[in-house]
C-alpha positions as CSV (number, residue, x, y, z in Angstrom):
1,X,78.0,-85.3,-56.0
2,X,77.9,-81.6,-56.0
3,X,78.6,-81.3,-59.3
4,X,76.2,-83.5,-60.1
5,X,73.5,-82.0,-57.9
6,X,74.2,-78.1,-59.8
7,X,73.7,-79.9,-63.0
8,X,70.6,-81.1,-62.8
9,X,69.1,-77.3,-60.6
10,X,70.6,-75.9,-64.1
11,X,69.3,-78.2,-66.3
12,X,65.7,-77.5,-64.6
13,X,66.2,-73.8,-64.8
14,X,66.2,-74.4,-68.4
15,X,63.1,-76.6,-68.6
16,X,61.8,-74.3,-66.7
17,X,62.1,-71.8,-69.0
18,X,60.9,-73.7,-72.0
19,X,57.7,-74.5,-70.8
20,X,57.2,-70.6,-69.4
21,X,54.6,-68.6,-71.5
22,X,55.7,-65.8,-73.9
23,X,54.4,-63.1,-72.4
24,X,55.6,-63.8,-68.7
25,X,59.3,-64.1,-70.7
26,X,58.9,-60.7,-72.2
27,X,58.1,-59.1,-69.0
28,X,61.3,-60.6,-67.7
29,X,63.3,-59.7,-70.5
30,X,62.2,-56.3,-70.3
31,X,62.6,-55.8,-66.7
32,X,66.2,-57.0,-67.5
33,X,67.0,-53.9,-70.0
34,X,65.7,-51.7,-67.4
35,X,67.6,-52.7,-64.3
36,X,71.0,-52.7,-66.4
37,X,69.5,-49.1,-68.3
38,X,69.4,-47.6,-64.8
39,X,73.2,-49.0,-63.7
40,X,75.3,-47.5,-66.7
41,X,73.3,-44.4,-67.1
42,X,75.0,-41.2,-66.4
43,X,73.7,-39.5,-63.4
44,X,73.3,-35.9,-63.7
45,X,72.4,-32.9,-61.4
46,X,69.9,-30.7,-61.2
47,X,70.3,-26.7,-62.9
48,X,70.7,-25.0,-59.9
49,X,68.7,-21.9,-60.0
50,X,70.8,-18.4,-60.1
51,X,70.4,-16.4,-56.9
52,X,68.2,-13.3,-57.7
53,X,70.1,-9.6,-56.4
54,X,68.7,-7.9,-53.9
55,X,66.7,-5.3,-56.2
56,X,65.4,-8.1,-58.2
57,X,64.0,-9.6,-54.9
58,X,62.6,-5.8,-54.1
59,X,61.4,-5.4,-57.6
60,X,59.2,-8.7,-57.3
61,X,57.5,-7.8,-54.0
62,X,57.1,-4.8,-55.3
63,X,55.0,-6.0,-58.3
64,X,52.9,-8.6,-55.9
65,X,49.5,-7.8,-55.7
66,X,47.9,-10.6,-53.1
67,X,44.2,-11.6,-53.8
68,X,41.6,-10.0,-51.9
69,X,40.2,-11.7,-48.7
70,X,37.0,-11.3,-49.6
71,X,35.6,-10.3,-52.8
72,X,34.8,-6.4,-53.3
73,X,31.6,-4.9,-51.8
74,X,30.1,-1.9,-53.3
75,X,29.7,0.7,-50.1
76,X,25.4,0.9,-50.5
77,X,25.4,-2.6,-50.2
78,X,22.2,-3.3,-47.4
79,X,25.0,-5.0,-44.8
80,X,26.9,-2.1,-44.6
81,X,24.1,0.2,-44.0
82,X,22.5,-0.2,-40.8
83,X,18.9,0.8,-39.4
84,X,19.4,2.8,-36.8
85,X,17.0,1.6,-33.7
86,X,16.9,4.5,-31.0
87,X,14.6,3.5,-27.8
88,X,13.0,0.5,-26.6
89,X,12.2,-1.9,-29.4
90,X,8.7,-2.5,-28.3
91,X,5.3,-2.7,-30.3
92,X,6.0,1.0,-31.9
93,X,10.2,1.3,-32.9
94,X,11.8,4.0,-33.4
95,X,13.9,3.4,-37.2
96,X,16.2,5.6,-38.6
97,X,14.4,8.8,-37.0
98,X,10.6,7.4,-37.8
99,X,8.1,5.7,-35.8
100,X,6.9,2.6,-37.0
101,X,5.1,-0.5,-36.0
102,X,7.5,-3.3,-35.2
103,X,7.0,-6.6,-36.8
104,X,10.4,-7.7,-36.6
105,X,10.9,-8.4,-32.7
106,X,10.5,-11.7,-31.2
107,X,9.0,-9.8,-27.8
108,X,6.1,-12.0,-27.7
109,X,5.0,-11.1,-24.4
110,X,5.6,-7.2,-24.1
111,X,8.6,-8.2,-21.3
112,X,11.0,-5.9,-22.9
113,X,9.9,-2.9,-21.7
114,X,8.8,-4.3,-18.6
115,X,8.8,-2.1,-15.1
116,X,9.6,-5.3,-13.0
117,X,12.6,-6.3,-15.1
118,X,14.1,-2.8,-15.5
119,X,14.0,-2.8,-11.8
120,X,15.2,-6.4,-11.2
121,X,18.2,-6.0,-13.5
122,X,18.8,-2.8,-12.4
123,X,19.6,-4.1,-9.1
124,X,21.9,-7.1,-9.9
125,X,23.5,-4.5,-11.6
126,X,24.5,-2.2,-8.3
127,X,25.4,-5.7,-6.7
128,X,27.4,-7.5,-9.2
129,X,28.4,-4.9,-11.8
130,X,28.1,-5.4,-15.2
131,X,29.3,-8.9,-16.5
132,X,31.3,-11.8,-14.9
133,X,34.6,-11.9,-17.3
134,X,35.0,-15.7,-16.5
135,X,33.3,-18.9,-17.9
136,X,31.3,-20.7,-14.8
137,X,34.0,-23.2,-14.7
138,X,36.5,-20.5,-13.7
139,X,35.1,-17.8,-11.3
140,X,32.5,-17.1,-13.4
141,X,29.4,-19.1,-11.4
142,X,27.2,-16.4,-9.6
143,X,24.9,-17.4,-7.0
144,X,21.8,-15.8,-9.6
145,X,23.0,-18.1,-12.2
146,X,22.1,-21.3,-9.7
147,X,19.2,-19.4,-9.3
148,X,17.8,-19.0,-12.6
149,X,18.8,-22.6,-13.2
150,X,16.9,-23.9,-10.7
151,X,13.8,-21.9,-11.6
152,X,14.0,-23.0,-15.2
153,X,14.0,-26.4,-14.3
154,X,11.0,-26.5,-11.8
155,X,9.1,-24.2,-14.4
156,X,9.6,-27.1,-16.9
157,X,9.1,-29.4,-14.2
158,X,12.4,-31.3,-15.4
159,X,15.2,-32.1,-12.5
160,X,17.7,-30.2,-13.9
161,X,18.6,-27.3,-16.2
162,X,22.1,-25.4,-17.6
163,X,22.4,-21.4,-18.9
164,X,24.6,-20.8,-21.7
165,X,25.3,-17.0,-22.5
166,X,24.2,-17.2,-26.4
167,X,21.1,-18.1,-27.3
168,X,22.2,-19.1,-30.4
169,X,25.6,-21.5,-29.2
170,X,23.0,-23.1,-27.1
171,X,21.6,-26.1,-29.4
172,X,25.1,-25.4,-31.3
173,X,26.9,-26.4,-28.2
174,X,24.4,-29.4,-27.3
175,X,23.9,-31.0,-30.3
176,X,27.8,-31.9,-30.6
177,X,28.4,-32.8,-26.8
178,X,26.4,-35.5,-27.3
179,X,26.4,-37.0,-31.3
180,X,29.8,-37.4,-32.0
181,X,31.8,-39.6,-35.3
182,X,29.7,-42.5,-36.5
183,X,26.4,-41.7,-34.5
184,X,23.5,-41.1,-36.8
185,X,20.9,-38.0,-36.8
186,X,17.8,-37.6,-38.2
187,X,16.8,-34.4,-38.3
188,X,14.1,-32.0,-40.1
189,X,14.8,-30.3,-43.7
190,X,13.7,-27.1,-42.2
191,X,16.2,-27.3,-39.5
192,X,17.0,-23.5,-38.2
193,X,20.7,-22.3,-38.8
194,X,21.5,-22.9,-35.2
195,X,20.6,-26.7,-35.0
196,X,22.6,-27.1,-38.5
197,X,25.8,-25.5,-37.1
198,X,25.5,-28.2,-34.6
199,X,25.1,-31.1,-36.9
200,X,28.4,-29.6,-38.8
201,X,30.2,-29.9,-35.4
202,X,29.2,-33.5,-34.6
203,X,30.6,-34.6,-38.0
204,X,27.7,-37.3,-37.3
205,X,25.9,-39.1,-40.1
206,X,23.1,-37.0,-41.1
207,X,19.8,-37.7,-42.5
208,X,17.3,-35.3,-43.4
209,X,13.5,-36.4,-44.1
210,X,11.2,-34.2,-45.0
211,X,9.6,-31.8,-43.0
212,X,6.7,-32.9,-40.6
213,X,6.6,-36.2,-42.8
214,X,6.2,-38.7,-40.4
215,X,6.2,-41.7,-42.8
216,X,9.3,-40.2,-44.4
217,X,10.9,-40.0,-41.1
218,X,10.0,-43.6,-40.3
219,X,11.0,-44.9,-43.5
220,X,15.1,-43.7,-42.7
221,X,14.3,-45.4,-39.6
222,X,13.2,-48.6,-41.1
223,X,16.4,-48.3,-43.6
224,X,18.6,-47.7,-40.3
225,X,17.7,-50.5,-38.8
226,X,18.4,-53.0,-41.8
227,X,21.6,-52.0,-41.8
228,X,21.7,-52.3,-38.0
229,X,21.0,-56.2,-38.4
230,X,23.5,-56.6,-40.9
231,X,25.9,-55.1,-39.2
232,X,24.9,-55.9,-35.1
233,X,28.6,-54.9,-33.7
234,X,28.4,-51.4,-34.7
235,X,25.0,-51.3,-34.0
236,X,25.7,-52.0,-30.6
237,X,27.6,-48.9,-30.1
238,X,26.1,-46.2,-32.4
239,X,23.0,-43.9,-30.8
240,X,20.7,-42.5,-33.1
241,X,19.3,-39.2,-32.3
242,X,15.9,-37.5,-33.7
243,X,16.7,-33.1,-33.7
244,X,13.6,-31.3,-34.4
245,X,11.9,-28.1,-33.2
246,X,8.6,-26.9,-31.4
247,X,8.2,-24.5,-33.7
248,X,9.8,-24.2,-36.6
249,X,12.1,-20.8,-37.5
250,X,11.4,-21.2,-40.8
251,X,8.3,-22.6,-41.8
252,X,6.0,-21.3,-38.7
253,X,4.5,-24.8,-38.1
254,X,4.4,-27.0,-34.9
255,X,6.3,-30.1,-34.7
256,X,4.2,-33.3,-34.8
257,X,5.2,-34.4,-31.1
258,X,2.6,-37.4,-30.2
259,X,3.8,-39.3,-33.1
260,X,8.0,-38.3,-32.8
261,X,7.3,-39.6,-29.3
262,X,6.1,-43.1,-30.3
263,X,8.9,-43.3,-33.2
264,X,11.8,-43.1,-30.9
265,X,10.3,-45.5,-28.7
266,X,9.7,-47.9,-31.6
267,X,12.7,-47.4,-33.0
268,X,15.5,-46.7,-30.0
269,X,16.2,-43.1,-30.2
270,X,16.6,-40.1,-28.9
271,X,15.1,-37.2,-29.1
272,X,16.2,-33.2,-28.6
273,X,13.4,-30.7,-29.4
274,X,14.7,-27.2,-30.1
275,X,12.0,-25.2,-28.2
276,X,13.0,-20.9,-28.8
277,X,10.2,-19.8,-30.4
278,X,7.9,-22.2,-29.0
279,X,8.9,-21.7,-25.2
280,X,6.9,-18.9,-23.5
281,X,4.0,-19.2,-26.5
282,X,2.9,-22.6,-26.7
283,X,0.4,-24.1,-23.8
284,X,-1.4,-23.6,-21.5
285,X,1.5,-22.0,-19.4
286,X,4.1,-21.3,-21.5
287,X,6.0,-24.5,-21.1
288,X,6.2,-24.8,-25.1
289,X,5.1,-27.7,-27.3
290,X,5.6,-30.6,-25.0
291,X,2.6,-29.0,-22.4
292,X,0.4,-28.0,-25.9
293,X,0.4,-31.8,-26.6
294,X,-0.1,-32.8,-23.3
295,X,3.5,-35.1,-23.2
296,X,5.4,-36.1,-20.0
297,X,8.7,-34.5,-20.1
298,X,10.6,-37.6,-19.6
299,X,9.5,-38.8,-23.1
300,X,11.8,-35.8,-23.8
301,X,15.8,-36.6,-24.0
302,X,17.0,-32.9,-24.0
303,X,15.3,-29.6,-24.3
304,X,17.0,-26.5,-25.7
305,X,15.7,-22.6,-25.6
306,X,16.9,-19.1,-25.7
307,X,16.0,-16.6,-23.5
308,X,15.8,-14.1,-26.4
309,X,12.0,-14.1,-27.4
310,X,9.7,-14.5,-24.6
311,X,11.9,-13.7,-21.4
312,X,13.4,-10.6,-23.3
313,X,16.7,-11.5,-21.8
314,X,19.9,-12.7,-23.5
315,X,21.3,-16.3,-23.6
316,X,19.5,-19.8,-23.6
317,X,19.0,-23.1,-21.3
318,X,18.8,-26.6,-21.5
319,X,16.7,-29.0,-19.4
320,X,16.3,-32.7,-18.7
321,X,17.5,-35.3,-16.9
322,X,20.6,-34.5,-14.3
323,X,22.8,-37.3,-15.5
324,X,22.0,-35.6,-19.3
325,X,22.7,-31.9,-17.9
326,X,25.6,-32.6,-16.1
327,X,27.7,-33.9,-19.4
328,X,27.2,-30.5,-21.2
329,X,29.1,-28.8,-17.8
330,X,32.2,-30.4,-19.4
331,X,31.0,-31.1,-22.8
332,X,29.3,-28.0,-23.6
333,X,31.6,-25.8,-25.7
334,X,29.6,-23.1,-25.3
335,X,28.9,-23.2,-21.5
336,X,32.7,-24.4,-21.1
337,X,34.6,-21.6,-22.9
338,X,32.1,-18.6,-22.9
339,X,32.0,-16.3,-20.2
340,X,29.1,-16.7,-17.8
341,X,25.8,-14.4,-18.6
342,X,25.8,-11.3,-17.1
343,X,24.1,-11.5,-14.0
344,X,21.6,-8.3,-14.6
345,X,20.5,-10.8,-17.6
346,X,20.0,-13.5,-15.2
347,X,17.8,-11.6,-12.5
348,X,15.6,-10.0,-15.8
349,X,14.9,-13.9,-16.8
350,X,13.8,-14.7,-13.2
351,X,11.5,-12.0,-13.1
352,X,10.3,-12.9,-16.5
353,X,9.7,-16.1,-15.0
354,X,8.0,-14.7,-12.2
355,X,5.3,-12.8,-14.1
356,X,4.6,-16.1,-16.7
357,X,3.8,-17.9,-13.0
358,X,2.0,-15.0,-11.4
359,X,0.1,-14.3,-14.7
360,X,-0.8,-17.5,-16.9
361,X,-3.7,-15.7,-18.5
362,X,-1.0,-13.7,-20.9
363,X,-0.8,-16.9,-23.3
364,X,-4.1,-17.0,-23.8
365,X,-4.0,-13.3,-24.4
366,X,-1.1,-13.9,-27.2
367,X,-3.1,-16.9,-28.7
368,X,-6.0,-14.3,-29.4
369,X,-4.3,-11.5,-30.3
370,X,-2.0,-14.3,-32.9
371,X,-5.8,-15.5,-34.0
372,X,-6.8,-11.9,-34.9
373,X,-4.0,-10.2,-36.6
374,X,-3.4,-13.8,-38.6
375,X,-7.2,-13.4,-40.0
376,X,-7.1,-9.7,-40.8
377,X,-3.8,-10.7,-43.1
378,X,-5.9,-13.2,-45.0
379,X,-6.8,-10.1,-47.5
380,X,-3.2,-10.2,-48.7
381,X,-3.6,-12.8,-51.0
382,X,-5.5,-11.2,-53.8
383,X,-2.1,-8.9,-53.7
384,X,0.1,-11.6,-54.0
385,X,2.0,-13.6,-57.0
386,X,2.7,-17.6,-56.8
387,X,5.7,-18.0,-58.0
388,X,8.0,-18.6,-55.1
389,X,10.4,-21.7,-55.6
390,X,10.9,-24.5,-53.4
391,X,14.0,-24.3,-50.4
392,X,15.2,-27.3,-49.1
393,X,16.4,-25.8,-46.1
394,X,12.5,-26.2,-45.3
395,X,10.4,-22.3,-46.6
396,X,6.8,-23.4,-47.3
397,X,5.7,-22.8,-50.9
398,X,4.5,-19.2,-50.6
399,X,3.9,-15.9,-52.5
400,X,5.1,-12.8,-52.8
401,X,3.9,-9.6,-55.1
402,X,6.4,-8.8,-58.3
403,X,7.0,-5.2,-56.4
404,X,7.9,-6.5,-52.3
405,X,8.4,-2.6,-51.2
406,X,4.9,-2.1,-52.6
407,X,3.5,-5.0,-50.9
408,X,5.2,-4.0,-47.2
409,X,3.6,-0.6,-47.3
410,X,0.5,-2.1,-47.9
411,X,0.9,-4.7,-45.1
412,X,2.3,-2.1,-42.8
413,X,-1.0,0.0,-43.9
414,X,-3.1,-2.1,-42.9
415,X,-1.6,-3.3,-39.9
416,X,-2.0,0.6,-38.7
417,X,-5.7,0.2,-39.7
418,X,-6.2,-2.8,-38.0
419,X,-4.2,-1.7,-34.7
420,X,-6.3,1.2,-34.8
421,X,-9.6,-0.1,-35.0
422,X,-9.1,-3.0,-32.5
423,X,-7.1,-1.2,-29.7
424,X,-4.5,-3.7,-29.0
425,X,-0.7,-3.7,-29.0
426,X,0.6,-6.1,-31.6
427,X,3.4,-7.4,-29.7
């Protein structure tokens, strides 16, 4: 019965093989030749490389030359060669051993040179010493830094606020401890440097629209929330964040605010308005673009600022909500791993504080003075070329002379003239 049984699985076998196509019996056939190729080939070794002597070895490294680091750098080159700032950096600088008139500071208030924060940092100085050599999680929390904290915060009427000790790792720091893998930012083209270093350390999904372009903005958001109902799982757990600035670093414009306001409520985000330049120059007291548009604060997910421009100190803030402040304690990179600002930099932003409180007439004093010196430049143009390209990081299309060294001695010319003739410091 066996027998009989094997007979008839060969005699299938056969049939089997008769009715298969050509080509699947080639493939067979071949893969046959192969397997028994590889069984009664010879194996063989590989050539073992000779051992090189000991002055072969010393001739070779010898004879390396490594590639540079970095490329070569002729010695004049403008990085290398400083400007030498001696003094106070206030509305007349000191350069390289000549007086000029200082267009380059951010000291939009005059507080650098300031009597009150001399004497205010000054004396955290004879009380504290010089810096704190620990970040605040570590022995590096002074009683001045609550205190500045808690001024910020009631000056922009928020509940609470955070110090980092960088102006510039402030956003950088903020951005990231909150947008993380898979979350999705929208964020201006002209974007400062700062605010993109962030974005890089999120590894987020980033999309620009173009700059002040509300309809371009709300167009990504339209797109976004397509894909959103096709895919309402992910949706569920992805937050979308708007990043834009008061005003902007690199264009000089305000931010649209009434209308980013009704986007993210239309469309579920958040927002986090970069505020350093705007801070201490915008409305009516200083409180930056949110009080020039007249827009409660709690519209407002996160608000980020240096202390650099307008307080003349060093390092930057935060403010919101306390549930939102209290994640960047641990989150913060910046606030986490930094040590703590000096707290003769702390007491100078208090008393910067002070006199923005004690003297809210000095905005409107800056607005003027901005009004002035902005119309007295309008001669410029009849000096000027068109032919500056587009940036995508966000310049406006501008102009500029065929000769730039010409064209700042004449600005700086006639900024003399003007300061003369109008009595005013052009802070």
């Amino acid at each position: 019965m066996a027998t009989v049984a094997e007979q008839w699985v060969l005699v299938e076998m056969v049939q089997a093989l008769y009715e298969a196509p050509a080509y699947h019996l080639i493939l067979e056939g071949i893969l046959i030749l192969w397997i028994i190729r590889l069984l009664f080939s010879k194996t063989y070794k590989l050539q073992e490389r000779s051992d090189l002597t000991l002055k072969e070895k010393e001739e070779l490294i010898e004879e390396w030359q490594p590639e540079p680091l970095v490329p070569p750098v002729s010695k004049d080159h403008p990085a290398l060669n400083y400007n030498i700032v001696s003094g106070p950096p206030s509305h007349n600088i000191v350069v390289n051993g000549k007086e000029c008139i200082n267009f380059a500071s951010f000291n939009f208030l005059g507080l650098l040179d300031n009597p009150r924060l001399k004497a205010a940092a000054l004396a955290s100085l004879k009380k504290y010493g010089v810096g704190t050599c620990g970040p605040r999680g570590f022995y590096g929390t002074f009683d001045v830094h609550l205190d500045l904290e808690d001024r910020l915060a009631k000056f922009m009427k928020t509940e609470e606020a955070i110090i980092y000790s960088y102006g510039f790792a402030t956003i950088a720091s903020a951005i990231p401890a909150y947008s993380k893998r898979g979350d999705i930012v929208f964020v201006d083209k002209a974007a400062c440097f700062a605010i993109q270093k962030g974005l890089q350390a999120s590894r987020s999904d980033i999309k620009l629209f173009n700059h002040n372009d509300m309809d371009d903005l709300e167009r990504l958001l339209k797109e976004q929330e397509i894909e959103d109902q096709k895919n309402p799982r992910k949706a569920r757990v992805t937050r979308r964040f708007i990043i834009v600035e008061g005003l902007y670093m690199n264009t000089g414009t305000v931010c649209p605010l009434p209308e980013l306001v009704k986007l993210k409520y239309k469309y579920k985000a958040r927002i986090f308005l970069e505020e350093s330049l705007s801070f201490g120059v915008l409305g009516e007291h200083g409180r930056g673009v949110t009080e020039h548009f007249g827009i409660n604060i709690d519209d407002i997910d996160l608000i980020s600022a240096n202390m650099e421009n307008s307080l003349a100190s060093i390092g930057g803030f935060c403010c919101g909500r306390s549930f939102v402040i209290d994640h960047q304690r641990l989150s913060g990179q910046g606030y986490c791993f930094s040590a703590s600002l000096p707290p003769l930099l702390a007491a100078a932003a208090i008393e910067a504080l002070n006199i923005m409180e004690e003297n809210p007439g000095i905005f409107a004093v800056l607005k003027e003075k901005c009004k002035r010196i902005h119309k007295a430049l309008q001669g410029l143009q009849q000096y000027v070329n068109r032919e500056l390209p587009d940036v995508q990081a966000g310049f406006r299309k501008g102009r500029r002379t065929r000769d730039p060294i010409a064209n700042i001695h004449w600005i700086i010319e006639k900024a003399r003239e003007f300061q003369k003739k109008h009595l005013f410091l052009l802070y």
